[in-house]
KEBATI-179135 format. One line per field, with one value per residue (C-alpha): residue in three letters; residue number from 1; x, y, z. Coordinates in Angstrom, 3 decimals, m for minus. Example, Ala and Ser with C-alpha at 12.3 -4.5 7.8 and 13.67 -1.06 7.14 Angstrom:
% residues 2
tordo	ALA SER;
koltor	1 2;
x	12.300 13.670;
y	m4.500 m1.060;
z	7.800 7.140;
//
This chain:
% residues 540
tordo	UNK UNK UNK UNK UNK UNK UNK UNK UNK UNK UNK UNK UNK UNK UNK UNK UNK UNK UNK UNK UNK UNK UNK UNK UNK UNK UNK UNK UNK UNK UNK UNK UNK UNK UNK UNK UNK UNK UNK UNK UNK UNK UNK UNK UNK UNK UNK UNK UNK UNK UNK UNK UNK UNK UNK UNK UNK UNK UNK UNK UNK UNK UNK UNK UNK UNK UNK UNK UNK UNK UNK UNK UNK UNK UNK UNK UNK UNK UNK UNK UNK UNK UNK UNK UNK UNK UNK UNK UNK UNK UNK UNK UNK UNK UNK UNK UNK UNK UNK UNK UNK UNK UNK UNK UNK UNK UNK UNK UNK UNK UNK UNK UNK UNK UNK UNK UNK UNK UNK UNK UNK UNK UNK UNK UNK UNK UNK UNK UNK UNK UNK UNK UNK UNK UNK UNK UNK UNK UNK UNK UNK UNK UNK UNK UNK UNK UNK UNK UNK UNK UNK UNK UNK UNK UNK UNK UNK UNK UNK UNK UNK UNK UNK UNK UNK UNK UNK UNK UNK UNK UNK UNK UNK UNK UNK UNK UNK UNK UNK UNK UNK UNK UNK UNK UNK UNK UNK UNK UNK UNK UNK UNK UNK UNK UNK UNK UNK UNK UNK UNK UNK UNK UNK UNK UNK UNK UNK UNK UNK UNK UNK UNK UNK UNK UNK UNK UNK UNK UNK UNK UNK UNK UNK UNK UNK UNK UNK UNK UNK UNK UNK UNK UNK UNK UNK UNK UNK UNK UNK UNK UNK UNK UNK UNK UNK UNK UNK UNK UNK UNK UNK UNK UNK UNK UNK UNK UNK UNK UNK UNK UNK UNK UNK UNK UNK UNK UNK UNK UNK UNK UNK UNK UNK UNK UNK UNK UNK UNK UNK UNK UNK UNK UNK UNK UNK UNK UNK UNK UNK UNK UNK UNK UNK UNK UNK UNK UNK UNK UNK UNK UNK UNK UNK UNK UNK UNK UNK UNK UNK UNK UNK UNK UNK UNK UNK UNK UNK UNK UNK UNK UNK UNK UNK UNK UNK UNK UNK UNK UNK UNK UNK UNK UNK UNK UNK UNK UNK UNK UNK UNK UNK UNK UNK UNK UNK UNK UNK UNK UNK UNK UNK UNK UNK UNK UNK UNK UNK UNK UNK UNK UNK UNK UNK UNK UNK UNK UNK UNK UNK UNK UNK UNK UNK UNK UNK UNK UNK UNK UNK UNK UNK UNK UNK UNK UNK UNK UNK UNK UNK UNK UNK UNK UNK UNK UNK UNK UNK UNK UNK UNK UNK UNK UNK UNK UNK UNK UNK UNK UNK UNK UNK UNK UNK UNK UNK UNK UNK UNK UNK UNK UNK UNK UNK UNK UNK UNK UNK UNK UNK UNK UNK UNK UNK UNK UNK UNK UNK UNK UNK UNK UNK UNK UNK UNK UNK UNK UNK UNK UNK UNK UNK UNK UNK UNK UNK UNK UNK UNK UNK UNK UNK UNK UNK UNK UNK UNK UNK UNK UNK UNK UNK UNK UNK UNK UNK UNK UNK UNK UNK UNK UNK UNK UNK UNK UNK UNK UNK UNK UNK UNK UNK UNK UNK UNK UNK UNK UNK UNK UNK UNK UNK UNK UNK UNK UNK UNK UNK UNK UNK UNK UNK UNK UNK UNK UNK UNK UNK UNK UNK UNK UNK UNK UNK UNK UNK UNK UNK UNK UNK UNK UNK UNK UNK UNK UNK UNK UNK UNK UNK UNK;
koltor	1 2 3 4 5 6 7 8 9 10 11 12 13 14 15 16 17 18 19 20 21 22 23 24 25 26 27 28 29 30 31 32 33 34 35 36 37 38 39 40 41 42 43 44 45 46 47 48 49 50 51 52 53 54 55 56 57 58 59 60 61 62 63 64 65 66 67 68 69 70 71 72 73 74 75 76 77 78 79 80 81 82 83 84 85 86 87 88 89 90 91 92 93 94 95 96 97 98 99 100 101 102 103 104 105 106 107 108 109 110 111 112 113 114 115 116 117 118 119 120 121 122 123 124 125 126 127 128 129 130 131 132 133 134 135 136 137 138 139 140 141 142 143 144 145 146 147 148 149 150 151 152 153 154 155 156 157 158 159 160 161 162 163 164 165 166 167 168 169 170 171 172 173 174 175 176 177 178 179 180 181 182 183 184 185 186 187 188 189 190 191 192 193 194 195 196 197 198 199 200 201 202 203 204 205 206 207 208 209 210 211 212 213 214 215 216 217 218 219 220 221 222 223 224 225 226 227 228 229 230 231 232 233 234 235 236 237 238 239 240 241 242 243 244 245 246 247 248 249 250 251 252 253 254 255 256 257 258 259 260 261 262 263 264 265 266 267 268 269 270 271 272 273 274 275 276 277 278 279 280 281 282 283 284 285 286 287 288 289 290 291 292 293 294 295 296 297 298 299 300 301 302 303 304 305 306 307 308 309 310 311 312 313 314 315 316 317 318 319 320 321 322 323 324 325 326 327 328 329 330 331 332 333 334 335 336 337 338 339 340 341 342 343 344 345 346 347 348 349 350 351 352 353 354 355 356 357 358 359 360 361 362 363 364 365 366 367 368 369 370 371 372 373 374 375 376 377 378 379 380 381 382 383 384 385 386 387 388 389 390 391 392 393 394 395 396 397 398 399 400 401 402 403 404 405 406 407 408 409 410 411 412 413 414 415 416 417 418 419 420 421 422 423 424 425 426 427 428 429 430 431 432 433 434 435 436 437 438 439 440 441 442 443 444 445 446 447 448 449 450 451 452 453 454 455 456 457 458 459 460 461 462 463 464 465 466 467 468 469 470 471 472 473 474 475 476 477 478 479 480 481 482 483 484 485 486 487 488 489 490 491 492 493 494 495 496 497 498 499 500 501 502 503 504 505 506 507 508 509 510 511 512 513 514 515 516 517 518 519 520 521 522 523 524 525 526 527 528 529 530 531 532 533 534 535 536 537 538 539 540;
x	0.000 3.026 4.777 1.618 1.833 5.619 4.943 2.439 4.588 7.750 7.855 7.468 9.634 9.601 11.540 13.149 13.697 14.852 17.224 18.732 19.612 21.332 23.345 24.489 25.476 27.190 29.117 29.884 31.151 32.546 34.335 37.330 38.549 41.399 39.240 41.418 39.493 39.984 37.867 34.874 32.368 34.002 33.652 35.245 34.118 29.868 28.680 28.849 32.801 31.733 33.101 30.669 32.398 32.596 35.460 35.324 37.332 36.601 33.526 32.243 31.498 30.838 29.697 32.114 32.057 34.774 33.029 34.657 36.934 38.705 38.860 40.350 43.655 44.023 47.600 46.323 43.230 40.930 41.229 39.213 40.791 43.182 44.085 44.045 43.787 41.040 40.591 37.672 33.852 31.174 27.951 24.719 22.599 18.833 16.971 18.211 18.992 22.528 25.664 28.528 32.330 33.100 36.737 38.987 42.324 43.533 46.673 47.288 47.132 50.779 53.590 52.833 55.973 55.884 55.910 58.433 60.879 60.011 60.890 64.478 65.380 64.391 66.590 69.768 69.078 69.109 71.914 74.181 72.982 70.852 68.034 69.940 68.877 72.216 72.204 69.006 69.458 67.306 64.990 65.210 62.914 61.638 63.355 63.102 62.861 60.972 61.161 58.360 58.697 55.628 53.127 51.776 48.119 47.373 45.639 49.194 50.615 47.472 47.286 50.926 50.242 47.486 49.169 51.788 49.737 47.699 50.594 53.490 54.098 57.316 58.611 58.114 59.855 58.341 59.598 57.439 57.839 55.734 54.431 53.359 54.375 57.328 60.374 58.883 61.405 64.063 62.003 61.594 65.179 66.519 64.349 66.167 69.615 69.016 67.379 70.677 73.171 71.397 74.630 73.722 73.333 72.463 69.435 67.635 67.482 68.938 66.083 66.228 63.831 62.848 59.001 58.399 54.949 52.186 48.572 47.435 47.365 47.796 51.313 51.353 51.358 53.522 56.052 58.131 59.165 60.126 62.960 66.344 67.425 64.604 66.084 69.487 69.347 67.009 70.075 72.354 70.441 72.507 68.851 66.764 64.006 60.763 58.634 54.976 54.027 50.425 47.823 48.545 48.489 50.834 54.548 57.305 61.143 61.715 59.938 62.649 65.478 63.532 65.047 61.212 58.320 54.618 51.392 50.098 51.491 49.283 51.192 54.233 53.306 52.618 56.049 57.703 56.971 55.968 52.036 53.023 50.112 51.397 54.923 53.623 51.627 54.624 57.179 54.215 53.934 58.023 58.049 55.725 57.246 60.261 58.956 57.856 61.077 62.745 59.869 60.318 64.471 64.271 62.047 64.179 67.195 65.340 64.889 68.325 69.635 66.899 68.103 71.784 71.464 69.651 72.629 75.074 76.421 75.922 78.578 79.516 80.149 82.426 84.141 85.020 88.024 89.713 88.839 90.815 93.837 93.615 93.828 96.537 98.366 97.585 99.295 102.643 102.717 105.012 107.782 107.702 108.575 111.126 112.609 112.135 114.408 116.743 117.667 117.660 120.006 122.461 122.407 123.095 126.041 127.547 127.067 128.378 131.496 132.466 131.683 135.221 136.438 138.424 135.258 133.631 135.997 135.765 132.299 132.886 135.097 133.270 130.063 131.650 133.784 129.992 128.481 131.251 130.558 126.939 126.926 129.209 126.513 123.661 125.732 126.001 122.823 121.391 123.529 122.627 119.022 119.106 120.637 117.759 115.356 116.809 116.829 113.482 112.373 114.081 111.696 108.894 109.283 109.863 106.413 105.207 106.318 104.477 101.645 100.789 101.403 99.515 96.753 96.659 96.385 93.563 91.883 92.695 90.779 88.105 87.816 87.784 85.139 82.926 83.038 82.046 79.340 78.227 77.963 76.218 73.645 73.552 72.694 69.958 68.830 68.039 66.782 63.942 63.658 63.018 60.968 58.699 58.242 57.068 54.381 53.256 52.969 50.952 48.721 48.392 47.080 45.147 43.248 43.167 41.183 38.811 38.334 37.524 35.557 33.212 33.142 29.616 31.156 31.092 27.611 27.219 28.756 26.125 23.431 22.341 22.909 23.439 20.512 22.234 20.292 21.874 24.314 25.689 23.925 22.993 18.691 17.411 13.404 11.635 9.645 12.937 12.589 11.409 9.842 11.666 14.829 17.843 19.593 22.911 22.644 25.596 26.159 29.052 30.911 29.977 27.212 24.207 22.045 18.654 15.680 12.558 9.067 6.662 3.573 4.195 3.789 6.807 4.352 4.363 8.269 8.239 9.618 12.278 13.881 12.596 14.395 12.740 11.063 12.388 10.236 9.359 10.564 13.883 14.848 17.145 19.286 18.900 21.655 24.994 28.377 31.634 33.470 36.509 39.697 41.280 44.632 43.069 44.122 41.649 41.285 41.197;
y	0.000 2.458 1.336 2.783 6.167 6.932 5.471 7.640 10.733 9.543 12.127 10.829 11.049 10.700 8.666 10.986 12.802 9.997 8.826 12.381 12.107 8.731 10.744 13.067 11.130 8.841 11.522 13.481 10.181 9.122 11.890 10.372 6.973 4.860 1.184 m2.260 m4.086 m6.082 m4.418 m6.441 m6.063 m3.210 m2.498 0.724 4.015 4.726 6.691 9.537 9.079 7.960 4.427 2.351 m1.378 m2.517 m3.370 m6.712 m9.171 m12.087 m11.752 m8.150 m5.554 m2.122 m0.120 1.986 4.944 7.163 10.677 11.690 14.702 12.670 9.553 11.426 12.683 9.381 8.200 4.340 3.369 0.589 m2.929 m5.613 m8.237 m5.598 m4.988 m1.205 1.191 3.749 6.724 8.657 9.595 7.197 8.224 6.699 6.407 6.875 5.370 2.264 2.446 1.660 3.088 2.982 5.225 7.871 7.373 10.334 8.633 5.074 3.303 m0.336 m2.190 m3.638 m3.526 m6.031 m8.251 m5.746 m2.905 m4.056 m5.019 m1.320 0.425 m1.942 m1.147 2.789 2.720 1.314 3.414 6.420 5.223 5.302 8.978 8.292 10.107 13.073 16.575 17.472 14.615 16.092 18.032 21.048 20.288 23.037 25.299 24.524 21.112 20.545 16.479 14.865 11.331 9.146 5.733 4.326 1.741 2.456 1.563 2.528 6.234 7.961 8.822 10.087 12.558 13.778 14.610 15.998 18.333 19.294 20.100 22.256 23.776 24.093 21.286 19.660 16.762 13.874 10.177 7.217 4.500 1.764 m0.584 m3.083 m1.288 m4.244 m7.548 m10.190 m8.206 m4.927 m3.074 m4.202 m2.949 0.469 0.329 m0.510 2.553 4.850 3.824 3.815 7.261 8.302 6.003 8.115 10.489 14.053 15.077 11.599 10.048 9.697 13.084 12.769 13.812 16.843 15.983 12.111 11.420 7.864 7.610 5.015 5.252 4.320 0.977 m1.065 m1.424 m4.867 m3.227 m0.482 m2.688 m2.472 1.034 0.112 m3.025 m1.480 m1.838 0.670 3.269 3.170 3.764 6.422 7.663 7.309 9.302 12.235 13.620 14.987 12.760 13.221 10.638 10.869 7.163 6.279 9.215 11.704 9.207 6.732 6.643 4.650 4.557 6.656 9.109 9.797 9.416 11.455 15.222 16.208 14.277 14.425 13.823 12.606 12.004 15.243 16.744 15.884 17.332 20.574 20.249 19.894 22.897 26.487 27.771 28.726 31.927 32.878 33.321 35.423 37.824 37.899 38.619 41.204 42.988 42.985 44.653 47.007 47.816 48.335 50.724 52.633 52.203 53.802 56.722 57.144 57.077 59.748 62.254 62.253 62.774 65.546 67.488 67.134 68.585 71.502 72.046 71.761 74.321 76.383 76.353 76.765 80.608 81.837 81.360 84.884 84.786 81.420 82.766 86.286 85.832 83.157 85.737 88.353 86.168 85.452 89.191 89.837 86.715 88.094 91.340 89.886 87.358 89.404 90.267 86.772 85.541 87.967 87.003 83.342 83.594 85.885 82.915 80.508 82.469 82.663 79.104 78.363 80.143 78.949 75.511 76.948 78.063 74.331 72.573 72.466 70.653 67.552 66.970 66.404 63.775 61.961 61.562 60.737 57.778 56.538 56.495 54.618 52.007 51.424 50.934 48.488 46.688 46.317 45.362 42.660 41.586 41.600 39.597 36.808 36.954 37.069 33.809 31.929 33.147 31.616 28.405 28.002 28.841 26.501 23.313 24.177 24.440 20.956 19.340 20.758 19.965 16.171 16.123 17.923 15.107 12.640 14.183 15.032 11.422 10.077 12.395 11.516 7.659 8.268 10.619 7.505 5.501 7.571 7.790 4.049 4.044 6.622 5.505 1.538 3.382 5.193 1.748 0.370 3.022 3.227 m0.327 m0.189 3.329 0.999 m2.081 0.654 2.232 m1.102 m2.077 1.268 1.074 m2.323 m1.589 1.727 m0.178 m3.251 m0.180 1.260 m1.759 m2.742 0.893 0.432 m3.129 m1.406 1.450 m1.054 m2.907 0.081 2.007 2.272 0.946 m2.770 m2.245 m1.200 m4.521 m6.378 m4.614 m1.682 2.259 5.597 8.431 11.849 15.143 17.709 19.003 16.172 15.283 11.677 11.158 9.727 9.617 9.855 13.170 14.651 14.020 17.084 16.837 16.273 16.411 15.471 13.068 10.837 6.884 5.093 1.674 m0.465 m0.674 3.438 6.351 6.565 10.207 10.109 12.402 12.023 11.359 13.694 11.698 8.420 8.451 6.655 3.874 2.625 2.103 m1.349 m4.394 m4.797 m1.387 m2.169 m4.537 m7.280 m7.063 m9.341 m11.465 m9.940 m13.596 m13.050 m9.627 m10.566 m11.963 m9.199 m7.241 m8.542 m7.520 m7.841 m10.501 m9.245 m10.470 m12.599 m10.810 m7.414 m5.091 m3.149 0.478 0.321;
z	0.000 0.509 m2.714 m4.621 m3.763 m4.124 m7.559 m8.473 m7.160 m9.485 m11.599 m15.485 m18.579 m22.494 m23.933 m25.829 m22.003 m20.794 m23.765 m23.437 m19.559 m20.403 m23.341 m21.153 m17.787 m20.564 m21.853 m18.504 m16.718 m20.048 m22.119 m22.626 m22.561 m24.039 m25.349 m26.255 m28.855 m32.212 m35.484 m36.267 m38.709 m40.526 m44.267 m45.412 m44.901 m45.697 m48.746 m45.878 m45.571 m41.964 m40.771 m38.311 m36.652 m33.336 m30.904 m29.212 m27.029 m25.616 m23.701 m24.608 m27.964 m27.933 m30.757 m32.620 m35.330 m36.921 m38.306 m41.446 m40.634 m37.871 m40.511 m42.924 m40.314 m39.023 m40.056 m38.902 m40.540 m39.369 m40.950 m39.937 m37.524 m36.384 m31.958 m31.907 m29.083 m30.120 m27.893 m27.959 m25.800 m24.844 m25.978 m27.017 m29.833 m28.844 m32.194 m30.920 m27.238 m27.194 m26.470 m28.423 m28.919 m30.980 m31.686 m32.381 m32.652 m33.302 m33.176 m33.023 m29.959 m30.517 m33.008 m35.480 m37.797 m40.145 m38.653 m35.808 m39.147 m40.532 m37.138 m36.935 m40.393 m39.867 m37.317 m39.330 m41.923 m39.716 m37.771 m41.390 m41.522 m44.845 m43.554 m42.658 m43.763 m44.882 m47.791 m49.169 m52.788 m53.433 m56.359 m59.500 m59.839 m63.517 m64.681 m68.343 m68.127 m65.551 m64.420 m63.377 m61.595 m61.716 m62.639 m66.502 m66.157 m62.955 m62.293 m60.647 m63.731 m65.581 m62.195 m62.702 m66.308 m65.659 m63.151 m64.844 m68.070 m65.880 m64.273 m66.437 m69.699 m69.506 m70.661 m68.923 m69.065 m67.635 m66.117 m65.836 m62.777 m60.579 m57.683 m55.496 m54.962 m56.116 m58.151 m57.746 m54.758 m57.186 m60.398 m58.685 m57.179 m61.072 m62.421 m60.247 m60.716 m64.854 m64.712 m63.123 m65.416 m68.444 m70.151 m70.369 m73.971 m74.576 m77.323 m74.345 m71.964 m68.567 m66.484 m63.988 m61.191 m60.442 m58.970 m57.033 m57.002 m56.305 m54.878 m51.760 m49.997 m46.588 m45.246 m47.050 m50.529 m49.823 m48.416 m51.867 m50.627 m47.012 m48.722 m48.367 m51.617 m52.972 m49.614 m50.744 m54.292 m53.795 m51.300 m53.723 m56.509 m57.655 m59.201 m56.861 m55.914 m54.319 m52.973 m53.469 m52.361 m50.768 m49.384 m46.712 m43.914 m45.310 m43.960 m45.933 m45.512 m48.487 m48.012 m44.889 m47.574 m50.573 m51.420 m50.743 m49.522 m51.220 m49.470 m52.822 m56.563 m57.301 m55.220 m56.507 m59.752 m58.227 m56.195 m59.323 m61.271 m60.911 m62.185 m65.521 m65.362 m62.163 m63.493 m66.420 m63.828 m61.511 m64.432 m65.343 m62.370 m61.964 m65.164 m64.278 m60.404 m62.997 m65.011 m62.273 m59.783 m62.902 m63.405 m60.093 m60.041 m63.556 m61.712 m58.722 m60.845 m62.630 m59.215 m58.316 m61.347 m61.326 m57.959 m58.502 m61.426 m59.468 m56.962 m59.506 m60.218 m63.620 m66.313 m66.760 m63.023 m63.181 m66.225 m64.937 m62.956 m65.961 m68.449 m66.570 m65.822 m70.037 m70.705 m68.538 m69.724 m73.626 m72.752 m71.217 m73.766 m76.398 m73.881 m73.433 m76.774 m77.064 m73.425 m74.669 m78.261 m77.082 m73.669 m76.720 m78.683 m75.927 m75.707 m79.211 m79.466 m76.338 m78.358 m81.431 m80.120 m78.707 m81.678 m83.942 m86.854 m84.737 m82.211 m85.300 m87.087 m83.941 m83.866 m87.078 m86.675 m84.113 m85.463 m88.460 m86.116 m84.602 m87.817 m89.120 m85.915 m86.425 m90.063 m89.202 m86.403 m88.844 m91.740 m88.631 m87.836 m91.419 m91.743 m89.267 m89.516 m93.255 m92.035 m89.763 m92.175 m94.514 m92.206 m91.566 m94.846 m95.768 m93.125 m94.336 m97.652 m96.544 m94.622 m97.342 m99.772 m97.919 m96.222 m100.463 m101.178 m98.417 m99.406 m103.258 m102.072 m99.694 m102.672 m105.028 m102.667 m101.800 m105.791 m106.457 m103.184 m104.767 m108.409 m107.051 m105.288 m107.633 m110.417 m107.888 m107.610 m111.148 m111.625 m108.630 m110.785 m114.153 m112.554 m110.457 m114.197 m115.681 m113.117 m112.649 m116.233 m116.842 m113.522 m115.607 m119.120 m117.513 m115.831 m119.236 m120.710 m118.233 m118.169 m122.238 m121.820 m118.978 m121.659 m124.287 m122.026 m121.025 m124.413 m126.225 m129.271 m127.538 m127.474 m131.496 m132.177 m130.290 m132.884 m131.382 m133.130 m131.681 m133.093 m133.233 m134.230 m136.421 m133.862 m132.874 m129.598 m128.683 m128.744 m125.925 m127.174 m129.865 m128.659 m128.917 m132.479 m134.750 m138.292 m140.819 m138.939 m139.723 m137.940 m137.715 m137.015 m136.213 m136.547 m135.012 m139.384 m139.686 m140.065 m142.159 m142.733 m142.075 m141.921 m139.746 m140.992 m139.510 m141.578 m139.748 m135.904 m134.078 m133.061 m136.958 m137.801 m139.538 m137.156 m138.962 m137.427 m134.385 m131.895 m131.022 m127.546 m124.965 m122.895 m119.710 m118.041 m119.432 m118.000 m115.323 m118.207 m121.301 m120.197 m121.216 m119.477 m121.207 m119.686 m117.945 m118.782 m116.407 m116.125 m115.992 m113.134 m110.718 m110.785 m107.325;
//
């Protein structure tokens, strides 16, 4: 009897009250938690991008879902069968009246064969300083060649194109390689090391930027770029390499080795080369900040010289004072000269008066004794000059001999070469001529017998004549016929005049002008074809 009325006092709730109080103790007691669980029932992201599975061990599953925007920054994604550690909020779903998590991170719940053997051989790597920033070549900033390792079918390299057509066109090379499975690390390791074995200048360009790409996958099928013999030839590229393997998320060893990493082979592409437009409006507007810096740099120049003039005395003013030392200059100037030849006079008779007859006979004979002296030089010289030039003249005429006899034997050859060339060509020449003229003649003959075949006259021979009016043209009816015109009839031996009676109607020519009607069961076989000759050529 007391249980009733502390019933009836409970206060009530809708469910929809009552599922939101359970959503939000759930999510107060619960708003963050670290769950243990293996991935069931999971089947790639909905239609919605969202991803709905559960997490289960042993004796227990809880619901789990993945919204979009966190799926899509999650460097682990969810496979089914896989121990991961998902952190995230409880919270419940009220349509159905269960709870479930909402994860916002996972990672997996222990290091797995694989990736324990990628974290080892990370480590080696690293510990050899390939990974080191210092190794790492800038890329250039608008290669000519680029270099694709890649599969050929797949949808990577029609994205790169793509790209780079959109971007800036360049030529591209592609290597095409295995990307997964048996034989393809050492495919994609072989691609790299022949890209850089190519000679520059070569038939086939060396390329100036190298691209690794590949699509996206599980850690099984981008193993091929964790082997070590794909790392170190990518490490030992002297081309600068970029790695644009897997989506955003996915991690391989070389992309730690790479010059430059790529979230995706798209962006790769863009790595690799400048927006072509965006160049031309950046050259454009540095042509234009140009033009104006130098406006701008020509005005200013302008003002200083208007004000250095302006602070500049006037010329009459600057030229005063050297006008007046000219004048006064111009006025001394004759005792001058006089001053000046009279000092020179002095002087030449002062040399005058020491020169005498004996001084000069001595400079005489001396000059003489130093000319006698010289000659005698230059007659040794000249001699031994002339010896010289005679030894070496001897030598050169012996090379001369037989560099010209050498040359007229290799001229005799090159003759002998040329003229056995040339019969030969000759020969080839006639037999084409023979040849091309025999083809033509059988053509001609062959046209001749279609001719033949298809002329009207064939059909004269078989009995039938061609009516012709007055000028010439061919009758096709008899209402084309006037009175009493004239016409032309020819048969298949030669032509016959003939005027038309206009007192007899056509109906009435006598049957023995008339060709016999055919019967009307034998039509499909009136008209006769001339039989074409066996060996006769198509026009076709």
């Amino acid at each position: 009897m007391t249980a009733a009325p502390n019933l009836v006092n409970a206060p009530e709730f809708t469910v929809s009250e009552l599922s939101s109080a359970l959503k939000r103790t759930v999510e107060d007691r619960f708003g963050h938690v670290r769950v243990r669980g293996e991935i069931s029932g999971f089947r790639g992201p909905h239609s919605s991008g969202h991803c709905y599975f559960a997490l289960k061990d042993e004796s227990a599953k809880i619901e789990a879902v993945i919204w979009k925007f966190a799926h899509a920054r999650m460097r682990f994604k969810p496979q089914e069968g896989l121990e991961v550690i998902a952190t995230g909020k409880l919270t419940t779903y009220p349509n159905s009246s269960k709870y479930q998590i909402v994860i916002d991170s996972l990672e997996p719940a222990g290091v797995g064969a694989l990736m324990a053997l990628m974290e080892e051989r990370k480590k080696k790597l690293a510990a050899e300083g390939l990974f080191d920033e210092a190794r790492k070549q800038l890329l250039p900033w608008l290669p000519e060649v680029i270099g694709v390792v890649t599969s050929p079918t797949g949808a990577v390299i029609r994205d790169i194109l793509h790209r780079l057509e959109d971007r800036f066109p360049r030529r591209v090379l592609v290597w095409p390689v295995k990307v997964q499975g048996d034989g393809s690390a050492e495919q994609v390791a072989a691609a790299i090391r022949g890209f850089n074995a190519l000679p520059e200048g070569g038939r086939i360009p060396r390329p100036d930027l190298l691209i690794v790409a590949r699509g996206g996958g599980s850690l099984e099928d981008l193993w091929s770029f964790n082997e070590e013999i794909v790392v170190r030839a990518a490490a030992e590229s002297h081309i600068p390499l970029i790695s644009a393997v897997g989506h955003e998320t996915d991690i391989t060893l070389i992309d730690f080795v790479a010059d430059k990493r790529a979230p995706t082979p798209t962006a790769a592409a863009e790595m690799a080369v400048p927006v072509r437009s965006e160049l031309f409006v950046e050259v454009q507007a540095l042509a234009r900040r140009t033009m104006v810096c130098w406006q701008r740099a020509q005005e200013a120049r302008r003002n200083e010289l208007r004000a250095a003039a302006r602070a500049l005395p006037a010329a009459h003013e600057l030229l005063a004072i050297p006008r007046q030392r000219l004048d006064h200059l111009a006025a001394g100037l004759p005792r001058g000269l006089k001053a000046n030849t009279h000092a020179h006079f002095r002087r030449f008779a002062a040399s005058s008066s020491r020169l005498t007859i004996g001084v000069l006979r001595g400079q005489i004979a001396h000059a003489r004794q130093r000319l006698t002296a010289s000659g005698e030089r230059i007659t040794l010289s000249a001699r031994a000059l002339l010896h010289r030039r005679r030894e070496r003249f001897s030598g050169l005429e012996i090379r001369l001999k037989a560099s010209k006899l050498a040359n007229a034997k290799a001229q005799r050859n090159a003759i002998a070469r040329d003229l056995e060339r040339t019969h030969r060509l000759a020969e080839r020449a006639r037999r084409a001529l023979v040849t091309t003229m025999q083809r033509l003649e059988a053509r001609v003959a062959h046209s001749g017998q279609l001719l033949s075949a298809l002329s009207y006259r064939g059909v004269l021979a078989r009995g039938f004549a061609l009516v012709r009016d007055a000028h010439g043209h061919a009758l096709h009816s008899a209402a084309a016929v006037g009175p009493n015109a004239g016409l032309s009839i020819e048969f298949a031996d030669g032509r016959v005049a003939a005027t038309a009676d206009a007192n007899q109607p056509p109906a009435t020519v006598a049957p023995e002008s008339q060709p016999k009607p055919q019967p009307r069961e034998a039509k499909p076989a009136a008209p006769k074809r001339v039989t074409k000759p066996v060996d006769q050529g198509s026009l076709f």
